[in-house]
C-alpha positions as CSV (number, residue, x, y, z in Angstrom):
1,X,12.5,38.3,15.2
2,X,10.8,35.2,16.5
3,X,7.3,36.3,15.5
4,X,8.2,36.9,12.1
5,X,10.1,33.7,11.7
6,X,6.7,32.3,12.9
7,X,4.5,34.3,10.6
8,X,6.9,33.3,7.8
9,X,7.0,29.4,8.6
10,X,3.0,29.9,8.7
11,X,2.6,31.3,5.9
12,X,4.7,28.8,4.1
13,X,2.8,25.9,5.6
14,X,-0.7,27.4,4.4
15,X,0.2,27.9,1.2
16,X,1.6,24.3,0.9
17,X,-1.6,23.0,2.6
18,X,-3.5,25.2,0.2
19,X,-1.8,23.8,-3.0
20,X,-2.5,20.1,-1.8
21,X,-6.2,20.8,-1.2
22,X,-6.5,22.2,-5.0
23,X,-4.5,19.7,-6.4
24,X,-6.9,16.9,-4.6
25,X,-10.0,18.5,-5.5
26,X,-9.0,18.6,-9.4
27,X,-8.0,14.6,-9.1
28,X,-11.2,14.2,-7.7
29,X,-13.1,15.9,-10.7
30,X,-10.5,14.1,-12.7
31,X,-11.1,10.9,-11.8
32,X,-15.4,11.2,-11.3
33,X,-15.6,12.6,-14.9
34,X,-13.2,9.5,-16.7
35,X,-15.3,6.9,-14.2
36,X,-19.0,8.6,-15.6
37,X,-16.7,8.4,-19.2
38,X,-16.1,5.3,-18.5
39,X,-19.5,4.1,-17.3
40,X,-21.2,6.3,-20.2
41,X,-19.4,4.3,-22.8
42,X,-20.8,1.2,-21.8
43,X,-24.4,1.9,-21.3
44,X,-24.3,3.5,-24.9
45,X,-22.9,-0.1,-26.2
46,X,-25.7,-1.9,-24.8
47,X,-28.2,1.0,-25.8
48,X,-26.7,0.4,-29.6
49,X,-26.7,-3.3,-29.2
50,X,-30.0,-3.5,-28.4
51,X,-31.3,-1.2,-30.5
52,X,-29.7,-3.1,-33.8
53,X,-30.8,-6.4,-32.0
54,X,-34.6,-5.5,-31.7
55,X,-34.4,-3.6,-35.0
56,X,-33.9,-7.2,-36.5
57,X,-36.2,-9.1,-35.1
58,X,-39.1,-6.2,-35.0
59,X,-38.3,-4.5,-38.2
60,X,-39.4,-1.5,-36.7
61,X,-38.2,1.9,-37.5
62,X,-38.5,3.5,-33.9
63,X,-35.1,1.4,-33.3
64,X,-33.7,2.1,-36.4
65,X,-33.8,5.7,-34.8
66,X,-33.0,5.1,-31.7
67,X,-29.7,3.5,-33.0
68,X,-28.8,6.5,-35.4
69,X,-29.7,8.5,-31.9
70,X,-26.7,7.2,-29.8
71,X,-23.9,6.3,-32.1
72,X,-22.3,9.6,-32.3
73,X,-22.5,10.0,-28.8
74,X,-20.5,7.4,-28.3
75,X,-17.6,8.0,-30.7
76,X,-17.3,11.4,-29.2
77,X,-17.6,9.7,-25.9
78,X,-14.6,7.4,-26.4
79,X,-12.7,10.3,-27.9
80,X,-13.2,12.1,-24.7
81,X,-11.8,9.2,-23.1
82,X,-8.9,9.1,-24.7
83,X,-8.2,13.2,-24.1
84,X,-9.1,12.4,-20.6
85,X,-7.2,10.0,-20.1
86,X,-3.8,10.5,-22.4
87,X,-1.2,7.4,-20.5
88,X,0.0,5.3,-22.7
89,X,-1.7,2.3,-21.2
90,X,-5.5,4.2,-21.0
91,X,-5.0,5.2,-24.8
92,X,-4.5,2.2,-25.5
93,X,-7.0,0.2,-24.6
94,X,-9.2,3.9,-25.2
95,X,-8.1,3.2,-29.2
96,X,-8.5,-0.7,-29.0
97,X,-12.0,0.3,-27.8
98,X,-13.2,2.7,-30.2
99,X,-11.5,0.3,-33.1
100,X,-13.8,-2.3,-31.9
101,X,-17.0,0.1,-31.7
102,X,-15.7,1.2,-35.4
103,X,-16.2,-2.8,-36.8
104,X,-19.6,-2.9,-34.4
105,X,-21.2,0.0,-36.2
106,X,-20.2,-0.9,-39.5
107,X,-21.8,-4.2,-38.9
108,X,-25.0,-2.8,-36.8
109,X,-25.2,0.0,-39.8
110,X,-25.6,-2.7,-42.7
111,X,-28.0,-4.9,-40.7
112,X,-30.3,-2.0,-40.1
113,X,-29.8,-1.0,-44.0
114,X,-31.2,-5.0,-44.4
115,X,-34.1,-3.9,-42.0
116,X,-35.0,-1.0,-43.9
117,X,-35.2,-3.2,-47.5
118,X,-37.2,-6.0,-45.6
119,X,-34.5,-8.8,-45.3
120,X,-34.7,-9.1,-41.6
121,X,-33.2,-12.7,-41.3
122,X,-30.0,-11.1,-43.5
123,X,-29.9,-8.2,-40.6
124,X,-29.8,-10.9,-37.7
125,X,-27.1,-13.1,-39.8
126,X,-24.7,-10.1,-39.3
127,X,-25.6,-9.0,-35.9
128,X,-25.2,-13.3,-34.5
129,X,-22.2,-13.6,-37.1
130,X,-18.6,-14.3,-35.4
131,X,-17.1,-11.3,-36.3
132,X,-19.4,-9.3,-34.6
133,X,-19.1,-11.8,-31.8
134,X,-14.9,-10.8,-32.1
135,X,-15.7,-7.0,-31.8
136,X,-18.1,-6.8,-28.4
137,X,-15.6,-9.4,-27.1
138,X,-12.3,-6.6,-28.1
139,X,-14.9,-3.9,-27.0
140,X,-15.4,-5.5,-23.6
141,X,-11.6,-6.3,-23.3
142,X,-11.1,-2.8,-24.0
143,X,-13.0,-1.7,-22.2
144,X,-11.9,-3.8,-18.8
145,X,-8.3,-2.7,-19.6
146,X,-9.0,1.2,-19.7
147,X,-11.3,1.0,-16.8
148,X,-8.3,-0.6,-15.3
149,X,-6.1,2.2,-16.5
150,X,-7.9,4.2,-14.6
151,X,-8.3,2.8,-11.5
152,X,-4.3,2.4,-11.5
153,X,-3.7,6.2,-12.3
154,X,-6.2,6.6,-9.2
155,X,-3.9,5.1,-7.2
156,X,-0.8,6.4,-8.7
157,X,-2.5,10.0,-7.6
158,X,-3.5,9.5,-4.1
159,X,-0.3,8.1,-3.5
160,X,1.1,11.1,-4.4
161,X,-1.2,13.2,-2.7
162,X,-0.3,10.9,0.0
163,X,3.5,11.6,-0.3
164,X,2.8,15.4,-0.2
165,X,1.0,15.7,2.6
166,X,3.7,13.5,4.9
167,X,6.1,15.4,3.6
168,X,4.0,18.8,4.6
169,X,4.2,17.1,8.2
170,X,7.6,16.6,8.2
171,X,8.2,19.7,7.3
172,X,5.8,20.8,9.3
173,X,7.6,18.8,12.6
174,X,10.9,20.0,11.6
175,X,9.4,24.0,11.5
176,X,8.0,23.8,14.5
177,X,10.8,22.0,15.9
178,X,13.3,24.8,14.8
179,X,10.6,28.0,15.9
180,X,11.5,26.0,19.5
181,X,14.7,26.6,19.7
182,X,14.8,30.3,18.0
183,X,12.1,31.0,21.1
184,X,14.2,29.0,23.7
185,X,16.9,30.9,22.5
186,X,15.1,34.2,22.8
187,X,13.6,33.5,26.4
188,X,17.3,32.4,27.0
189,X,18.3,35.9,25.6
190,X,15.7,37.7,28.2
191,X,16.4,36.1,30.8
192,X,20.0,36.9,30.8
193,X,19.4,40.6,29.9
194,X,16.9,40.5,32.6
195,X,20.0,39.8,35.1
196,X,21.8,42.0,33.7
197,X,20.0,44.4,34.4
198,X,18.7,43.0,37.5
199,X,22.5,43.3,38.6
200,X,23.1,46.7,37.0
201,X,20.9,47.9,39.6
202,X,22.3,46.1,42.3
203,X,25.3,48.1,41.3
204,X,23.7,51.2,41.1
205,X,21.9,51.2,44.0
206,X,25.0,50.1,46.1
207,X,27.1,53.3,44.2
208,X,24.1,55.5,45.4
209,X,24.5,54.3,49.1
């Protein structure tokens, strides 16, 4: 009886531990792929930035392309983001985000438009204009709030990892402390049959004499 009740509690245990190693494992692919999301989305901003930028001032085409290159990317990007990521607050500032990068590319597409008919002064009056100036400063306060977001859901998961795993150990303590007494009770149990039997002996052996 005791070994079983030991094979059982182990059992139990292992699969507990088993669950709370898969479950840390997926929040730490979780959280690497929405912090490479997160870090994605930014270097394509600069990358679309720049581009626009030295389309205007070079009027060449190679940036022009390079532009055109990266700007789906980055929708889909902050889309990913947002399916990612789907709390409240990390939507959120996800959505606030991508409106931002909505009113960028509108304004980065018609100054490259001015680049390609020649009216490269008209392409840098939209790109240094203050809305444009409004939208990477939404975009970068976007941006701080969902990489906030995700730092705080970070947290809110290793806690909870955390919470499992002392709770495993209590359970855990209070397993082992039981299989104690079921095997103190057992060797309790033997040694009393063992003087019984000890005595029934005795007995026999004084009847024989």
């Amino acid at each position: 009886l005791g070994i079983a009740i030991t094979l059982a509690v182990a059992a139990a245990l292992m699969d507990h531990l088993l669950h709370l190693r898969q479950d840390h494992e997926t929040m730490a692919v979780h959280e690497l792929q929405a912090a490479h999301l997160a870090e994605r989305i930014l270097t394509l901003d600069e990358v679309l930035s720049a581009s626009a930028l030295l389309a205007a001032s070079t009027g060449e085409p190679r940036w022009q392309a390079r532009h055109a290159a990266h700007a789906d990317e980055l929708d889909a990007t902050l889309r990913a983001a947002i399916t990612l990521a789907p709390e409240a607050q990390a939507v959120a500032a996800a959505r606030e985000t991508q409106a931002a990068n909505d009113l960028l590319i509108d304004l980065e597409t018609r100054a490259l438009a001015a680049v390609a008919a020649g009216h490269l002064e008209r392409a840098r009056g939209l790109l240094e204009s203050a809305d444009y100036r409004d939208a990477k400063d939404s975009y970068a306060w976007g941006m701080q709030r969902f990489s906030q977001a995700l730092r705080e859901r970070a947290e809110t998961a290793v806690t909870r990892v955390d919470e499992h795993m002392a709770n495993c150990v209590r359970v855990t303590a209070v397993g082992l402390g039981g299989l104690g007494l079921v095997w103190l009770s057992l060797c309790a149990l033997a040694v009393r049959q063992l003087r019984r039997t000890r005595r029934l002996r005795e007995h026999l052996s004084r009847c024989r004499a």
